[in-house]
BAFI-3210 file (N, C-alpha, C; in Angstrom, 3 decimals, decimal comma, padded with zeros to 6 digits):
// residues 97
n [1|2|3|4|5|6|7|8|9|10|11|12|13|14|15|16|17|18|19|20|21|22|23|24|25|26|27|28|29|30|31|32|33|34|35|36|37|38|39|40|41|42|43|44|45|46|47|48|49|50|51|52|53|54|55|56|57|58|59|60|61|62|63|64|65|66|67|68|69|70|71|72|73|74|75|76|77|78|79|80|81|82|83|84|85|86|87|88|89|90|91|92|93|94|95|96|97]
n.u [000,821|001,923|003,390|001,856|-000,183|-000,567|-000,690|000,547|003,078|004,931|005,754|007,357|010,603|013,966|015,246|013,134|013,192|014,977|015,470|013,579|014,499|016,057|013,549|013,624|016,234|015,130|012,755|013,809|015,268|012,961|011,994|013,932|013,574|011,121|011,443|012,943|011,967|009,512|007,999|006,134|004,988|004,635|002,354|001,767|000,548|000,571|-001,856|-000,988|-001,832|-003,928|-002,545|-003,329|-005,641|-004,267|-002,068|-003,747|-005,371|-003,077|-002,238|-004,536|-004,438|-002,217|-002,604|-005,027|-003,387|-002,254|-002,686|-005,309|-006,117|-008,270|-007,162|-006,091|-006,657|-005,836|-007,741|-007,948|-006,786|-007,972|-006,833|-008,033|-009,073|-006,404|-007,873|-007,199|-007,810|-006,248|-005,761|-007,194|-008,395|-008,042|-009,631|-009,286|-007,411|-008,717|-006,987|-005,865|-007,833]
n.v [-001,201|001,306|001,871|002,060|003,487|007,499|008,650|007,389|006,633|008,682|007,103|005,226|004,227|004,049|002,255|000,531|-000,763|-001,684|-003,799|-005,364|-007,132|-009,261|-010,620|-013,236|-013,500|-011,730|-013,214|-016,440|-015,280|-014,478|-016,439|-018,020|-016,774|-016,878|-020,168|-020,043|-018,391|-019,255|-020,625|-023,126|-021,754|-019,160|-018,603|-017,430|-015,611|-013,077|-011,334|-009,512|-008,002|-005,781|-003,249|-001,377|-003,328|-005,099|-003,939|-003,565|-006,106|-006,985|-005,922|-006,039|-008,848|-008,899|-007,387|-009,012|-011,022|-009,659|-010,287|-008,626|-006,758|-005,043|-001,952|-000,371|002,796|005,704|007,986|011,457|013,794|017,482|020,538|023,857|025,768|028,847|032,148|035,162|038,379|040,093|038,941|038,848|037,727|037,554|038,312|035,477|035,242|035,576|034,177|032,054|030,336]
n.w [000,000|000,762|-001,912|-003,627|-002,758|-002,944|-000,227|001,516|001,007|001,766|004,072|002,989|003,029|002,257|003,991|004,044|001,360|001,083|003,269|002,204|000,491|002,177|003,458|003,629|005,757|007,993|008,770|009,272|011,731|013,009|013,439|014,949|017,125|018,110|018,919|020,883|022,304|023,346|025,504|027,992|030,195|029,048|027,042|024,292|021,524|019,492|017,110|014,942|012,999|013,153|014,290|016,454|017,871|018,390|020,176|022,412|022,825|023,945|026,192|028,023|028,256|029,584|032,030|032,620|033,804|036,253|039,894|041,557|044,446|046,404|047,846|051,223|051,919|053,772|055,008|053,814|055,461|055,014|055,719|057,171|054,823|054,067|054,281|052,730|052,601|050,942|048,500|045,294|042,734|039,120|036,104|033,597|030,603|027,498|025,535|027,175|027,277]
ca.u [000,000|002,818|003,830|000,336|-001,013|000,411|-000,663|001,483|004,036|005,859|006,070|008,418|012,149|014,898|015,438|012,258|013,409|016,580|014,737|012,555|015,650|016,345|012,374|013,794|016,530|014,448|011,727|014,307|015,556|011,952|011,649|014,710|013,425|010,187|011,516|013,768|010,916|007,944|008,133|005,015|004,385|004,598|002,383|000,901|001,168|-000,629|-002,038|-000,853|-002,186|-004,130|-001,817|-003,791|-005,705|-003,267|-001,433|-005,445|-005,162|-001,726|-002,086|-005,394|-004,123|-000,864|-003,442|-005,136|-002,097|-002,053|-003,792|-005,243|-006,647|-008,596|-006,199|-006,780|-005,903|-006,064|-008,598|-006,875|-008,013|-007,771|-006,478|-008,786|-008,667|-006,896|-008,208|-006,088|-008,906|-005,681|-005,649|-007,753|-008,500|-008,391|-010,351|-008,581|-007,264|-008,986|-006,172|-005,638|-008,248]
ca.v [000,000|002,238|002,125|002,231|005,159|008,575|009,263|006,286|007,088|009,334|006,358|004,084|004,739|003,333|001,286|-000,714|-001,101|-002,701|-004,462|-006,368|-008,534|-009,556|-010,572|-014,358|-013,502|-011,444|-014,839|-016,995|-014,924|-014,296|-018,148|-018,751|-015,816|-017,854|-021,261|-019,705|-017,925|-020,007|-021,551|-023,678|-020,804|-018,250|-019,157|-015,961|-015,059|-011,912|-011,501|-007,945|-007,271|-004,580|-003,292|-000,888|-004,250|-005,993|-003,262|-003,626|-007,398|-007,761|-004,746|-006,531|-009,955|-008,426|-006,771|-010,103|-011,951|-008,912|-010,222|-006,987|-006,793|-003,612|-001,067|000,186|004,285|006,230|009,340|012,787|015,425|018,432|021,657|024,360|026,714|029,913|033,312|035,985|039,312|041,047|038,403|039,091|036,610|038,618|037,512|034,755|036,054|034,565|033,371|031,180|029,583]
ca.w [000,000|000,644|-002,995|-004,331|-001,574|-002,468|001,068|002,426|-000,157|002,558|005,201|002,743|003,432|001,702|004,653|003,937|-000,069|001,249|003,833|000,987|000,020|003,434|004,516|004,450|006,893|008,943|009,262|010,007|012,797|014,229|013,757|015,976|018,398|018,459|019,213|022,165|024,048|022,977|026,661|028,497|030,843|027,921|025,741|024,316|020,606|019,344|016,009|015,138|011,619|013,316|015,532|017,628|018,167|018,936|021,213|022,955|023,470|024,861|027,452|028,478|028,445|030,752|033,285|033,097|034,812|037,515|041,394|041,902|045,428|047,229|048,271|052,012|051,993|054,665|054,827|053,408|055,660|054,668|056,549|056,956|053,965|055,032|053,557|052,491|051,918|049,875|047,198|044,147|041,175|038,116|034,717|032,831|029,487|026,773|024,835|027,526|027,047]
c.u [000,859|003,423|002,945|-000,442|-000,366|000,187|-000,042|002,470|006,018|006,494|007,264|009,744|013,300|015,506|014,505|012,288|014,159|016,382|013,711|013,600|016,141|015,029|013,086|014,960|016,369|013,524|012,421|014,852|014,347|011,432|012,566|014,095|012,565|010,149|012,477|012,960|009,914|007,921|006,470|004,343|003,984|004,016|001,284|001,625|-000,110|-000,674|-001,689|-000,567|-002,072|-003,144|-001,999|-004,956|-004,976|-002,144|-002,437|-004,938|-003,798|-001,687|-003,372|-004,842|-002,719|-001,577|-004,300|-004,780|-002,141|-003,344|-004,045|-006,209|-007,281|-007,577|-006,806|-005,899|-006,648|-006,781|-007,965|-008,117|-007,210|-007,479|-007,650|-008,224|-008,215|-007,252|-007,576|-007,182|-008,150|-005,918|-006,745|-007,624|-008,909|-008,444|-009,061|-008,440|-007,668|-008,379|-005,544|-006,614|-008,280]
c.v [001,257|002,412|002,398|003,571|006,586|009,037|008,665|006,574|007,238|008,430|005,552|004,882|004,120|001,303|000,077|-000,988|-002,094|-003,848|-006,227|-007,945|-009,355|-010,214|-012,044|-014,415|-013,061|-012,594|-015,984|-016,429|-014,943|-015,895|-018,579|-017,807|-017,051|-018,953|-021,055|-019,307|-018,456|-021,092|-021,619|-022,449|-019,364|-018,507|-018,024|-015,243|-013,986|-011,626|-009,766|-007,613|-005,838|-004,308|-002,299|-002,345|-004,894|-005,903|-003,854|-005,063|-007,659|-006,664|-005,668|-008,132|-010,047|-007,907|-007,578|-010,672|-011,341|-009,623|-009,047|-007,372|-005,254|-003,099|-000,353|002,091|004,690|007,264|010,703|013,624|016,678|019,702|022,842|025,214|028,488|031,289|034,333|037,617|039,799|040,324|038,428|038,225|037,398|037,720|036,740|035,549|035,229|033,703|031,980|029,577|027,957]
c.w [000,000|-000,895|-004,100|-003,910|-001,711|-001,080|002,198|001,688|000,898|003,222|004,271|002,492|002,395|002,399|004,389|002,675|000,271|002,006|003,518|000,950|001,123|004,077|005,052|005,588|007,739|009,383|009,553|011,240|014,331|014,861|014,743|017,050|019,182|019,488|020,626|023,371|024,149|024,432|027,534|029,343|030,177|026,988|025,182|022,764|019,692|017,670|015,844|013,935|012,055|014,626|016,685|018,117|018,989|020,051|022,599|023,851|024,476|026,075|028,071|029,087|029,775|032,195|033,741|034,358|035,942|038,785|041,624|042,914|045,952|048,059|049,352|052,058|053,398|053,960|054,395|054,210|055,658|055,684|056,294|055,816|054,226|053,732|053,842|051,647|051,276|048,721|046,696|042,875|040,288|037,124|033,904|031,431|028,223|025,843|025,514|027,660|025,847]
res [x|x|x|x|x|x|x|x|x|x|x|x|x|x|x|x|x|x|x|x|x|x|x|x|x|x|x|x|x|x|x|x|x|x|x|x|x|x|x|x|x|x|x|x|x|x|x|x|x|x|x|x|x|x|x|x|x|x|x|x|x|x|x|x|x|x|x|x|x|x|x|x|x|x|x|x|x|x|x|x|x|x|x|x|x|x|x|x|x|x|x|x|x|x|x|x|x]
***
């Protein structure tokens, strides 16, 4: 699509021309990555066509794994507020808005 899309056009680099000739030793590498971390307690492989998807699933699937238990906080109390009759709040400037 990047070579077809003038609006993807921008995204292709040189690096990913040069890249092309190389995909089979990039897929054997991810194939040895694979077979190194692909371990019984790890077994978690994410489909990441879409990859805000796929960002989605694996942040979910990671917060999964978390024991999350009720957190006891203590009460915040607050100090009385003190008042100062010189200070003056003057109109916000609308550019700050």
């Amino acid at each position: 699509m990047r070579i077809q899309d003038p609006l993807k056009r921008w995204k292709l680099s040189l690096m990913d021309v040069q890249a092309r000739s190389r995909w089979e030793q990039y897929a054997t590498a991810k194939e040895a990555m694979l077979q190194h971390t692909y371990l019984p307690d790890s077994r978690c492989i994410v489909d990441a066509v879409d990859k805000k998807r796929a960002r989605l699933n694996c942040i979910s699937h990671l917060l999964d794994q978390i024991p999350y238990r009720e957190v006891q906080h203590e009460p915040v109390l607050l100090p009385p507020r003190v008042h100062n009759p010189d200070y003056h709040r003057g109109p916000i400037p609308p550019e700050m808005f």
